[in-house]
VOGU-3710 file (C-alpha; in Angstrom, 3 decimals, decimal comma):
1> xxxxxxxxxx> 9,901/126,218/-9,732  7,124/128,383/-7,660  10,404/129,546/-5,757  12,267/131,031/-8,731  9,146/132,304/-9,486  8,441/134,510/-6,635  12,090/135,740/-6,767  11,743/137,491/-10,822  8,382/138,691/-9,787  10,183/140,258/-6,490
11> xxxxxxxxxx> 12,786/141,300/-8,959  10,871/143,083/-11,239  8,446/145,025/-9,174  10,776/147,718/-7,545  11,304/148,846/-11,425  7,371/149,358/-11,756  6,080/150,864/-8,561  5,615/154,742/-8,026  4,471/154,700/-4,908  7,188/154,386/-2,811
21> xxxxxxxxxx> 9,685/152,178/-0,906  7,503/151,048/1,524  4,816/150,023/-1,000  7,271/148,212/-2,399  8,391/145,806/0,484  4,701/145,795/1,939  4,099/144,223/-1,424  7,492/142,192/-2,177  7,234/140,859/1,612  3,419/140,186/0,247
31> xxxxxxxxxx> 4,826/137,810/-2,633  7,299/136,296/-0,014  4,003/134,977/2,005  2,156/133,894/-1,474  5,192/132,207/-2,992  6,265/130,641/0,430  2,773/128,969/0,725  2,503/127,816/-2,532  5,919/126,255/-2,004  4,624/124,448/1,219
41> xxxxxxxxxx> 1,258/123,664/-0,864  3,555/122,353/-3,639  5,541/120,272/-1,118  2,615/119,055/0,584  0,902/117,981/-2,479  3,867/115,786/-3,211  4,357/114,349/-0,063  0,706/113,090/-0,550  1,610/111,707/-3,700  4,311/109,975/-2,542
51> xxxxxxxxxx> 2,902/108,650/0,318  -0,163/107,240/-1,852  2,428/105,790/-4,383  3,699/103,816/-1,498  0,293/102,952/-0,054  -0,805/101,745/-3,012  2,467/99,858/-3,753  1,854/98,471/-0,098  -1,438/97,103/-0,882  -0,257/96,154/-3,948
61> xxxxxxxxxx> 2,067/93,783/-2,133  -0,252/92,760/0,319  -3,388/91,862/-1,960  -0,342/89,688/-4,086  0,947/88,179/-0,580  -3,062/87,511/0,284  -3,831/86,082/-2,743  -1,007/83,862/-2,866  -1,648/82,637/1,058  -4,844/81,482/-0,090
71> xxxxxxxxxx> -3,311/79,501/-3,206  -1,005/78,143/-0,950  -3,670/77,497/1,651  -5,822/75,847/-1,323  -2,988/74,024/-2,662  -2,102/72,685/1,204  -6,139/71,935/1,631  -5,751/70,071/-1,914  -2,700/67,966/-1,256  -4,668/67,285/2,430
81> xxxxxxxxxx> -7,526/65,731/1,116  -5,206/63,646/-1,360  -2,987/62,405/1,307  -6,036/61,700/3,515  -7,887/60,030/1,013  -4,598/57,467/0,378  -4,883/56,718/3,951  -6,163/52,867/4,338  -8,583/54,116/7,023  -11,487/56,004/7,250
91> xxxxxxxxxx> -11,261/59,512/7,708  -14,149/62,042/8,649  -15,423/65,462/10,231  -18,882/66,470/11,719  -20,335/69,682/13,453  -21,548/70,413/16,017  -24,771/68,430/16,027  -22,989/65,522/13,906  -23,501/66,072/10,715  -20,893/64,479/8,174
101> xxxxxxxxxx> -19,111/67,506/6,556  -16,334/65,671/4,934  -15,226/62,200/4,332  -12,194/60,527/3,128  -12,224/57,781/-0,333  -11,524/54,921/2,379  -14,866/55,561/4,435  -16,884/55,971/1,166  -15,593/52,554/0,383  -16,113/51,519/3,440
111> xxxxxxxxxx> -19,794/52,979/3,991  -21,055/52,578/0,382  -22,241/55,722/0,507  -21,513/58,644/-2,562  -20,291/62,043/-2,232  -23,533/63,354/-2,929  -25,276/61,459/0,137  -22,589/64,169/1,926  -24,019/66,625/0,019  -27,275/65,554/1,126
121> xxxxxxxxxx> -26,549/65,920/4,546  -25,848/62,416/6,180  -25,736/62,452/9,372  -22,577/60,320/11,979  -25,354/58,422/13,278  -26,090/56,920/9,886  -23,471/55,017/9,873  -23,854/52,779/12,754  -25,988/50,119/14,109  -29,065/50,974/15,371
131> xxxxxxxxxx> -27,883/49,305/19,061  -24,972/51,150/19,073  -26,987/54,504/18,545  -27,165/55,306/22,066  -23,561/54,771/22,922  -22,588/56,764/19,622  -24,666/59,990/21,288  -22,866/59,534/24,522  -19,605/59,569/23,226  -20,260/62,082/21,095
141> xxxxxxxxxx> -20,906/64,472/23,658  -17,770/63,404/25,754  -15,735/64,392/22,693  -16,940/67,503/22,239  -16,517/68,418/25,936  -12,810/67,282/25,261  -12,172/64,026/26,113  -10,551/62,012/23,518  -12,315/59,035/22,184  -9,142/56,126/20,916
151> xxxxxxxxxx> -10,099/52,780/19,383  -13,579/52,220/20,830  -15,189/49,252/18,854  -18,487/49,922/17,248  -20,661/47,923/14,505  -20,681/50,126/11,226  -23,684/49,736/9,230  -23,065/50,367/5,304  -25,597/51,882/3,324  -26,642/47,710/1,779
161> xxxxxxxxxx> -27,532/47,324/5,721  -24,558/44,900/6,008  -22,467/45,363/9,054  -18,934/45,064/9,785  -16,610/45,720/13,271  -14,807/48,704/13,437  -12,662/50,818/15,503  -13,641/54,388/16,383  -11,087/57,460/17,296  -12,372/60,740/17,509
171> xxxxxxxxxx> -11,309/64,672/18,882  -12,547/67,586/19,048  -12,110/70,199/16,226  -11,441/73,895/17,640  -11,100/76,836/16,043  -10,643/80,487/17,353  -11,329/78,730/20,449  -14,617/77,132/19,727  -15,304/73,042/19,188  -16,552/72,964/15,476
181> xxxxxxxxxx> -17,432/69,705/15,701  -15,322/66,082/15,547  -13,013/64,870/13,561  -12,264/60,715/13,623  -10,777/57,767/12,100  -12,668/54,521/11,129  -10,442/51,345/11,192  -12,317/47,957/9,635  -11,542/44,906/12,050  -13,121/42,941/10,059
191> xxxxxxxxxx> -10,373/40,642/8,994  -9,103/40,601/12,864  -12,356/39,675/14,595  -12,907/36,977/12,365  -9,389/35,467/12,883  -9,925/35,954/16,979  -12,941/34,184/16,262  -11,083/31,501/14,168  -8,430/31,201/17,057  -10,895/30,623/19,903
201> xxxxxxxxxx> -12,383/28,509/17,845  -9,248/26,618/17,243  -8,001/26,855/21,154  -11,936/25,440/21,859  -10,797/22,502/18,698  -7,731/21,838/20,350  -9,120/22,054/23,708  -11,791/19,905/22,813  -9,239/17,204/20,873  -6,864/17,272/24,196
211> xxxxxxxxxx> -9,973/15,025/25,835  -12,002/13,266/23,462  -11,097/10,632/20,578  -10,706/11,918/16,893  -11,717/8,924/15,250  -15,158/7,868/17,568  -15,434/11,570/19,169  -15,643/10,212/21,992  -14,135/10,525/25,708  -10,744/9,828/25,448
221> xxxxxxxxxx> -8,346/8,455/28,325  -7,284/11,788/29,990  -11,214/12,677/30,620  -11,834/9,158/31,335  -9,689/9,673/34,188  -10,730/13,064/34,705  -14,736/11,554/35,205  -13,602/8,850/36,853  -11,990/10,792/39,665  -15,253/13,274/40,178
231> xxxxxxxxxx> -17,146/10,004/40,215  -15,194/8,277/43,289  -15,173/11,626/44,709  -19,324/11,211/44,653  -19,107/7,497/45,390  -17,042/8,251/48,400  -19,490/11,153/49,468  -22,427/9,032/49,303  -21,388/6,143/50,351  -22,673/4,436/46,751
241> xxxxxxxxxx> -21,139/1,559/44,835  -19,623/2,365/41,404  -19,062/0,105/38,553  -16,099/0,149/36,163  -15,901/-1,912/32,629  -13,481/-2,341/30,287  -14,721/-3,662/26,770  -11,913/-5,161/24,545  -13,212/-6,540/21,139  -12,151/-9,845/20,583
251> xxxxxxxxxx> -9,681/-10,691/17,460  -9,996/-6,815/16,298  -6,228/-6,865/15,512  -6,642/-9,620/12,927  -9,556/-7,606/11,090  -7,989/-4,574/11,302  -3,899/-6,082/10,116  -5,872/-7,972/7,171  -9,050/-5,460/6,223  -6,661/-2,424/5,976
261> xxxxxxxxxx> -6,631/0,193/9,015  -9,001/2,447/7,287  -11,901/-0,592/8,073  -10,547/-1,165/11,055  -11,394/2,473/11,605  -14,860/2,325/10,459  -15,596/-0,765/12,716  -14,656/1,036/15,431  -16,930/4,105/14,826  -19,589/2,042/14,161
271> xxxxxxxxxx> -18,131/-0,147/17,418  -18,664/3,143/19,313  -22,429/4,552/17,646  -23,286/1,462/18,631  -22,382/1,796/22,086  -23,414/5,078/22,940  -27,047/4,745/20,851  -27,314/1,672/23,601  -25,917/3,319/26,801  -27,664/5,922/29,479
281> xxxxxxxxxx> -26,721/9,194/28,989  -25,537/9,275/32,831  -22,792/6,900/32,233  -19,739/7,496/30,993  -18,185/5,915/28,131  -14,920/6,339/26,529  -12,542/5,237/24,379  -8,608/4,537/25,921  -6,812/3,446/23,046  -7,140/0,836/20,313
291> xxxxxxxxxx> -10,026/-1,130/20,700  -10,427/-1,145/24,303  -13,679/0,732/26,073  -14,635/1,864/29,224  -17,864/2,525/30,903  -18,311/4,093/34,315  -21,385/3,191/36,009  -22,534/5,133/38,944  -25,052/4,523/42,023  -24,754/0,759/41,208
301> xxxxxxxxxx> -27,326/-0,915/43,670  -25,930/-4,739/42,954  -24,005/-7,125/40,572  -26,786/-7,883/39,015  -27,654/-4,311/37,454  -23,865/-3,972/36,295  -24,094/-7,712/35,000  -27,038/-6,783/33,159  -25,293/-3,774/31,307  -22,472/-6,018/30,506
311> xxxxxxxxxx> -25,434/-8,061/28,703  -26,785/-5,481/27,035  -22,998/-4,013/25,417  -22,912/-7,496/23,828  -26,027/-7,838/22,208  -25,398/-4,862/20,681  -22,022/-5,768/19,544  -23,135/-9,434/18,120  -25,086/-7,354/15,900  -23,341/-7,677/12,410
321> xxxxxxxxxx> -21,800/-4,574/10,655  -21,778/-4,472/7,027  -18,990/-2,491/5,679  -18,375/-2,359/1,508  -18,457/-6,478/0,712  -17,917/-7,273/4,029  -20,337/-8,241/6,922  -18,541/-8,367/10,174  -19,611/-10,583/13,154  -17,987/-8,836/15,931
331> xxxxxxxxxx> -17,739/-10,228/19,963  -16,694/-8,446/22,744  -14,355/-9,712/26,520  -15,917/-7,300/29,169  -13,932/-7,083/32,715  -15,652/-5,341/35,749  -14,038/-3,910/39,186  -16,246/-2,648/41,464  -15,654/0,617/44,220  -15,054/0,033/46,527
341> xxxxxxxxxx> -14,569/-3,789/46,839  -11,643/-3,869/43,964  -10,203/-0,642/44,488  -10,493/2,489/45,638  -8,710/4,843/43,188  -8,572/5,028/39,295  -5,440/2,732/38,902  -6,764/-0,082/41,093  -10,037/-0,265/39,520  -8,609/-0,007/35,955
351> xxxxxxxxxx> -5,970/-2,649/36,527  -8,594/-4,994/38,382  -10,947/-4,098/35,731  -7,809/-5,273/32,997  -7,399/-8,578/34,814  -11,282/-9,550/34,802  -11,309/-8,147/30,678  -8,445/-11,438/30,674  -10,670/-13,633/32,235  -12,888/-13,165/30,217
361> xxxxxxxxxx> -10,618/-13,817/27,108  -9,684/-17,177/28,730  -13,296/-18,277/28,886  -12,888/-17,714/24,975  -14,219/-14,076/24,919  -18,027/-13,001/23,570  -18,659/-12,843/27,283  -18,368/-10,773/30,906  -16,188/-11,630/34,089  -16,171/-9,785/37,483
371> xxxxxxxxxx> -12,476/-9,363/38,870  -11,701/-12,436/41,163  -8,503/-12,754/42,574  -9,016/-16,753/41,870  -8,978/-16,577/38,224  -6,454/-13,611/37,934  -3,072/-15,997/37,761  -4,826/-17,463/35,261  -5,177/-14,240/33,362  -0,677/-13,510/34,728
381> xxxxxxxxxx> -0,787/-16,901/33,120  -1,882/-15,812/29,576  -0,293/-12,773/29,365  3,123/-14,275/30,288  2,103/-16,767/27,780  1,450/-14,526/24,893  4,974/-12,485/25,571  6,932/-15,842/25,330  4,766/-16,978/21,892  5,617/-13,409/20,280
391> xxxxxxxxxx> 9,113/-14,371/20,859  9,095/-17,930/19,945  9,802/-17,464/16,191  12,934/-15,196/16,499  14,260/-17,886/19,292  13,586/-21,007/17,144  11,064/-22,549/19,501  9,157/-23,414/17,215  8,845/-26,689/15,099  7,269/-28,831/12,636
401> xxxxxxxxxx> 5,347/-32,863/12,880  3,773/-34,471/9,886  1,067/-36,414/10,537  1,359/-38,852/7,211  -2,382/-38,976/4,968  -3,340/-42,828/3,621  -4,849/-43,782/0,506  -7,196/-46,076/1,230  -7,081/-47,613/-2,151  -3,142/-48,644/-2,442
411> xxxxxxxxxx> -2,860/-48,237/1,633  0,394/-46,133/0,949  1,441/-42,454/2,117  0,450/-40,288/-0,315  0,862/-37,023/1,876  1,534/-35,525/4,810  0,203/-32,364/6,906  2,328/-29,935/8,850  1,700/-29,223/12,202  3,528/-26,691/14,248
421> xxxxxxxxxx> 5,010/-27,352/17,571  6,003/-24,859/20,255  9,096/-26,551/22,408  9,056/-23,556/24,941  12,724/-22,748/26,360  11,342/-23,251/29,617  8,089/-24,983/29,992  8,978/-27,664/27,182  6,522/-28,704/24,512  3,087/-26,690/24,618
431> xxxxxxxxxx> 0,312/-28,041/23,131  -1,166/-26,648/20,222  -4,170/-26,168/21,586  -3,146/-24,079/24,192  -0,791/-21,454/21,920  -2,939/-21,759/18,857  -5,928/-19,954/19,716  -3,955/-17,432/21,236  -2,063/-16,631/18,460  -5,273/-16,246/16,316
441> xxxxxxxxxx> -6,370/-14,183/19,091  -3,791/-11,518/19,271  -2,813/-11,557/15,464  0,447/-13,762/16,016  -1,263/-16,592/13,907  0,163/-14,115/10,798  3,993/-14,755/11,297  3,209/-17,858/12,584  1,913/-19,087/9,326  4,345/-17,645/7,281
451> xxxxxxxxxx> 7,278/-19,658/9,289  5,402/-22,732/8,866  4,525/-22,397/5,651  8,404/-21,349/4,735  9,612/-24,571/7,311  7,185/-26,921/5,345  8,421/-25,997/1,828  11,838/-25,966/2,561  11,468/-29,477/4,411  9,771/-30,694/1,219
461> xxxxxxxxxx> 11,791/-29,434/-1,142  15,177/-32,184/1,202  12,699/-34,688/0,836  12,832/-34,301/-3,448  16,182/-33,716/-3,073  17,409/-36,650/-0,733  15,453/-38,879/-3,758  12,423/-39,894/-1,485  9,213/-40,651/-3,781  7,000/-37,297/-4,578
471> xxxxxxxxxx> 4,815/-36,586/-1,378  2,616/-33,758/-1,318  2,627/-31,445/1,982  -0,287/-29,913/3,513  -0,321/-26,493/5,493  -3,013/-25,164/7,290  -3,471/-21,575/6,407  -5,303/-19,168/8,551  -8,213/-16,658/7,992  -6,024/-13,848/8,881
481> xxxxxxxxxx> -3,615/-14,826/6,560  -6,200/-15,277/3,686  -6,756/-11,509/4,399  -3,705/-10,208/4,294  -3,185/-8,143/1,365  0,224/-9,833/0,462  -0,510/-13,069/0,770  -0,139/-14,312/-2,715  3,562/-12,755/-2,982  4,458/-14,015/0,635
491> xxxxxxxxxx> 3,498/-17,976/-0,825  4,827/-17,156/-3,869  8,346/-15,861/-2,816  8,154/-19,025/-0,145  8,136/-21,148/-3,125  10,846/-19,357/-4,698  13,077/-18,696/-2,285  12,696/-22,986/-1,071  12,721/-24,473/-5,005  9,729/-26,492/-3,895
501> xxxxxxxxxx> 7,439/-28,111/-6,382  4,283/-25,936/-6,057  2,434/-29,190/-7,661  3,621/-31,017/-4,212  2,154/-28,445/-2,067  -1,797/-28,138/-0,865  -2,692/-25,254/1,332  -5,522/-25,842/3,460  -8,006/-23,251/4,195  -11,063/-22,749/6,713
511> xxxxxxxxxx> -14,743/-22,099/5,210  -14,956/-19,090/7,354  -11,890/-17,659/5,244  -13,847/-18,585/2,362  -16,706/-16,996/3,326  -16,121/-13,652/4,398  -15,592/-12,244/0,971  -15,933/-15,038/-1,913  -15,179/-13,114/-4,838  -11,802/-12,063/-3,294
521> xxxxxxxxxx> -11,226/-15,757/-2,090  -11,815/-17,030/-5,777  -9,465/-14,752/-7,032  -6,349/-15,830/-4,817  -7,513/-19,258/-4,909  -7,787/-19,096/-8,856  -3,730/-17,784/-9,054  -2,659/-20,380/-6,947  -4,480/-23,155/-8,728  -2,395/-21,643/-11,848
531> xxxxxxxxxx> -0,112/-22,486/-9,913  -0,264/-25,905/-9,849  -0,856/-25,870/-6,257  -3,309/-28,196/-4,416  -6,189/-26,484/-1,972  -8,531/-28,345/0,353  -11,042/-26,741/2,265  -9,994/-27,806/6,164  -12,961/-29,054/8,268  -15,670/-28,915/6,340
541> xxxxxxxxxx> -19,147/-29,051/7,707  -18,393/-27,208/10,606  -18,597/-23,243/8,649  -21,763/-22,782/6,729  -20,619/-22,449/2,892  -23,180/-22,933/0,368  -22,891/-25,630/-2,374  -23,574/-22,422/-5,018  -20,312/-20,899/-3,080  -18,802/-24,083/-2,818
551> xxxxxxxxxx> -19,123/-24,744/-7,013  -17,312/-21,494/-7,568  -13,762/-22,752/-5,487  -11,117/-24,315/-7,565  -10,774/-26,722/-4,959  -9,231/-30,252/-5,136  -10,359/-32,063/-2,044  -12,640/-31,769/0,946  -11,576/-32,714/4,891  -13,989/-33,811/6,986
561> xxxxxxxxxx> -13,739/-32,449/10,750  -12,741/-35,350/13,158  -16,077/-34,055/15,470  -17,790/-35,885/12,783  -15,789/-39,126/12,777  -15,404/-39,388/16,361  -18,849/-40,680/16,428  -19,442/-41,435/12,794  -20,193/-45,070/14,362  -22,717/-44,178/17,050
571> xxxxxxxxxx> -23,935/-41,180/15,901  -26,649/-41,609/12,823  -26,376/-37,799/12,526  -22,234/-37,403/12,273  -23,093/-41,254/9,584  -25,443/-39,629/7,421  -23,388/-36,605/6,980  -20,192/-38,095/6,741  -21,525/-40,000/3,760  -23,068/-37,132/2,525
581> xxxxxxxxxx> -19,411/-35,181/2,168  -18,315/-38,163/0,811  -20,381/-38,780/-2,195  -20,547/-34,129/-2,471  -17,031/-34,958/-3,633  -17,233/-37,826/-5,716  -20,025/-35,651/-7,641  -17,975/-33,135/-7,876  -14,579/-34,890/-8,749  -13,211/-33,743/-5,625
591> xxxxxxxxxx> -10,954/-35,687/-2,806  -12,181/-36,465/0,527  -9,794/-36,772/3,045  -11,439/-37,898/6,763  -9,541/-36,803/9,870  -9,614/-37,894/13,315  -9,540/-41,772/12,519  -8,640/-43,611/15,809  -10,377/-46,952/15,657  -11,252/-49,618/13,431
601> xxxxxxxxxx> -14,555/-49,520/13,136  -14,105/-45,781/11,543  -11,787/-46,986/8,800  -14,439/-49,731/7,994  -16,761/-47,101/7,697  -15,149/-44,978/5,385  -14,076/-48,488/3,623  -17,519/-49,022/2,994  -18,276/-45,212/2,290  -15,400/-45,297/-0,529
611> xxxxxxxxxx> -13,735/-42,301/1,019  -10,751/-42,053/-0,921  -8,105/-40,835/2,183  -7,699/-41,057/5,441  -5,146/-39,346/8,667  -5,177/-39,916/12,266  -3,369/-41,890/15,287  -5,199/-44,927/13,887  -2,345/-44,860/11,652  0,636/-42,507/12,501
621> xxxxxxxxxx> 1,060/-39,117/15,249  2,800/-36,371/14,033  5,803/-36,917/13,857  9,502/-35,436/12,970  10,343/-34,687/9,932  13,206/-37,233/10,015  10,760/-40,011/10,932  8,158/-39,407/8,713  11,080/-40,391/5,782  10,776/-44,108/7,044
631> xxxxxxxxxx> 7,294/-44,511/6,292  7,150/-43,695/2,793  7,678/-47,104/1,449  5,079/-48,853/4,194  1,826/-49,700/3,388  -0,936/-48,897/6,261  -4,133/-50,702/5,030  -3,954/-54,642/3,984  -6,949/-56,660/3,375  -5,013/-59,402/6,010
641> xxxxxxxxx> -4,252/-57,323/9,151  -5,642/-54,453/11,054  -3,534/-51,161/10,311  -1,110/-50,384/13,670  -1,899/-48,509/16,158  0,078/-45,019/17,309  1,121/-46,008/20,853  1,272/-42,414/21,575  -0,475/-39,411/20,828
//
């Protein structure tokens, strides 16, 4: 525009000037200049414009690209802290001088501190025990220098003052170049610590039940040994004498198969408090299995001291132990091997020590025995013994005699009482006496009864059958078995499984099976008496029942023990309580049945005492059962002739 312009005025002056050419293009040349400029002017001008249009358009777009880096920078910051604080661990930063600048929603949790105790300032060293404080400054300072701190254990503190394990990672935080200060995790361990602690404390449980008893708690056979060999290893140093015992209770088997296991287990803890109350703390005892004992007795100067141990472990097991309605009398074998004249090494002096517990047993038990090679075949003796007797029912060694019982009144048989035999595949007939105790001994005397019981109803019920006259059979029935929780459906299925007459069958029992537990005893006694079977308390005046006891037994006859008849004619003592038995049961409308009778002068006396019935080799042995069937119709007593005499016993 400026240029078209300049070109009319140029146009137009040459028509107005009267001064001359050269006026003219002085001044036209003059316009040229003034019109040019103001063209460049122009031009500048909008240069400037333009370039500020796009300058501002720049900015424009960079203030908008700015602003929306720091949205996104907020947004990124915002969606930080959110992902940070879903982390199951704490998370947190410090400066320089370890001050907590931020924290995550886990360590708040963790801590129980708020976000305004951040806002507060709270400082790192807040949050940890006070004995970890100077450990916390030292590794603070070694992560700010660089070095990276990675699952170092520490004891956080929480703002209750409770305290809790943790693990600690921490770096540096840099920026532009310079450490602002840390930033770290906090992981709780609680839940790990306490199960380490649970598992050592399980390995030390399972350590600790690997060599000691669970029932008495204490030694058991593996550190028996264990002691045993560190105390030869001193004995052998020193040149000293060393003492091992091995305590077996005697008859334990029958408590424990006829009190239930769980008494059995009591007795035995008690068995073992007992002990260990009584014992130095220097010696060594331990329990190897069952109801077997050991003590190890070092620097033993003589017998004498290890005799007078042995003393003292039964006195304090004759003491009674009372458990629910029971009061057990418990006794005790002891058998004693000395180092180094029985043995030099664990399995010498426990087998020696095993052979002298037997000798012991064979005395009857309640008492001590040194190993001596003398009495050990008698101990090989017993123990083949007992292996053959636990196989004697399943081989049919074993039988039944009858040993017929008189009524003195008509002089006829009016019963008879089994007796069991042992004809031994081998050794031929074995006297009771030498099999019976054993069996009550090791338990045996159980299945033992049973057959005999079973044998004497089913030998019964051929007698009723073959027509012979109604004779009622007596069968002795042991304490044990009295105890045995089945014992009432083991006779009962007897008689069921036989057909016998319960009426024709008496079941003899011991006081001491009385007396252990009464109530229980009048309770089985009562069902059989419903029964209709007979029961006679076996050798009475030998236990130590009470009449009060005695009143309370639906009993039907009384046997006095042949120790009392064997002198019942020379003895005013064994007279005068003979007679006394005698006229107990005629008070109290019960049978008397003497036992034992070998001579004549007895039967007069228990004539003249009016004791109703009588057994014994005065009359008849035991005998088969197919000769007992001849004597049914013979009369023993006559007012004209002595009753015959058994020519063999």
């Amino acid at each position: 525009m400026l240029f078209v312009f300049g070109l009319s005025l140029a146009a137009v002056l040459p028509v107005s000037a009267a001064n001359g050419q050269q006026d003219l293009d002085h001044y036209r040349l003059l316009v040229w200049l003034v019109t040019a400029l103001l063209v460049l002017v122009v031009a500048l001008f909008l240069s400037i414009l333009r370039r500020g249009h796009r300058s501002r358009q720049a900015l424009h777009q960079e203030v908008k690209r700015r602003h929306k880096a720091v949205s996104a920078l907020e947004e990124s910051e915002k969606r930080f802290r959110e992902t940070v604080d879903l982390l199951p661990q704490s998370v947190f930063e410090t400066d320089r001088v370890g001050k907590v600048v931020f924290w995550n929603r886990c360590a708040l949790d963790l801590s129980g501190y708020s976000a305004g105790d951040l806002d507060s300032g709270l400082m790192l060293s807040q949050l940890f025990a006070v004995e970890d404080g100077e450990r916390l400054q030292e590794v603070f300072q070694k992560v700010l220098s660089g070095q990276r701190l990675i699952n170092s254990q520490f004891t956080v503190r929480k703002k209750d003052g409770s305290i809790l394990p943790a693990l600690i990672s921490a770096d540096a935080m840099v920026l532009q170049g310079q450490v602002t200060g840390i930033r770290g995790s906090i992981v709780d361990i609680s839940d790990r610590v306490q199960a380490e602690k649970t598992l050592r404390q399980n390995e030390a449980r399972l350590n600790y039940l690997a060599y000691h008893d669970t029932l008495t708690d204490l030694p058991n056979r593996a550190l028996f040994q264990d002691r045993l060999e560190h105390a030869l290893a001193r004995a052998r140093r020193f040149g000293s004498q060393l003492a091992l015992l091995v305590i077996d209770l005697d008859r334990f088997k029958n408590f424990n198969d006829s009190l239930g296991h769980d008494v059995g287990d009591q007795v035995l803890w008690k068995v073992a408090c007992q002990l260990r109350n009584g014992l130095r703390e220097v010696d060594t005892l331990a329990r190897i299995g069952g109801d077997e004992f050991v003590i190890v007795q070092e620097n033993v100067a003589s017998q004498a001291d290890v005799a007078t141990v042995a003393k003292k472990v039964l006195s304090l097991l004759v003491q009674p132990i009372s458990l629910r309605e029971h009061q057990l009398f418990l006794t005790a074998s002891i058998g004693i091997s000395l180092y180094p004249n029985n043995g030099e090494d664990v399995s010498s002096l426990m087998r020696q020590a095993d052979r002298a517990m037997y000798q012991a047993k064979n005395k009857g038990g309640a008492c001590f025995s040194f190993f001596s090679a003398e009495d050990d075949d008698l101990v090989e003796e017993r123990l083949f013994l007992e292996n053959d007797l636990r196989q004697a029912v399943d081989r049919h060694e074993l039988l039944l005699h009858y040993q017929p019982q008189i009524d003195l009144e008509s002089g006829r048989l009016v019963g008879v009482e089994a007796l069991v035999r042992w004809q031994h595949g081998q050794r031929g007939m074995i006297s009771p006496g030498a099999f019976i105790p054993l069996a009550e001994e090791t338990g045996l005397i159980v299945p033992i009864g049973e057959w005999v019981l079973r044998a004497a109803c089913i030998q019964g019920r051929k007698w009723q059958q073959s027509g012979m006259p109604p004779v009622r059979v007596a069968v002795n029935i042991s304490t044990w078995q009295v105890r045995q929780p089945d014992f009432v459906d083991m006779v009962e299925g007897i008689l069921d499984e036989s057909g016998f007459d319960p009426q024709l069958l008496e079941l003899e029992i011991t006081e001491s099976a009385v007396m252990d537990n009464v109530q229980e005893a009048v309770r089985i006694l009562n069902i059989f008496q419903q029964r209709g079977i007979s029961l006679a308390m076996d050798d009475f005046g030998t236990g130590y029942s009470s009449l009060s006891s005695l009143q309370r037994l639906p009993l039907s006859k009384l046997k006095i023990d042949r120790s009392f008849i064997r002198e019942v004619t020379s003895n005013a003592n064994d007279a005068a309580l003979t007679s006394s038995v005698i006229a107990l049961g005629r008070t109290m409308g019960l049978g008397v049945v003497a036992e034992g009778v070998e001579t004549e002068e007895q039967l007069d006396f228990l004539q003249r005492m009016n004791c109703a019935q009588v057994q014994g080799f005065l009359f008849s042995k035991p005998l088969p059962a197919n000769e007992v069937s001849t004597l049914f119709e013979r009369s023993f007593v006559s007012s004209s002739a002595p009753p015959p005499v058994a020519s063999e016993k």
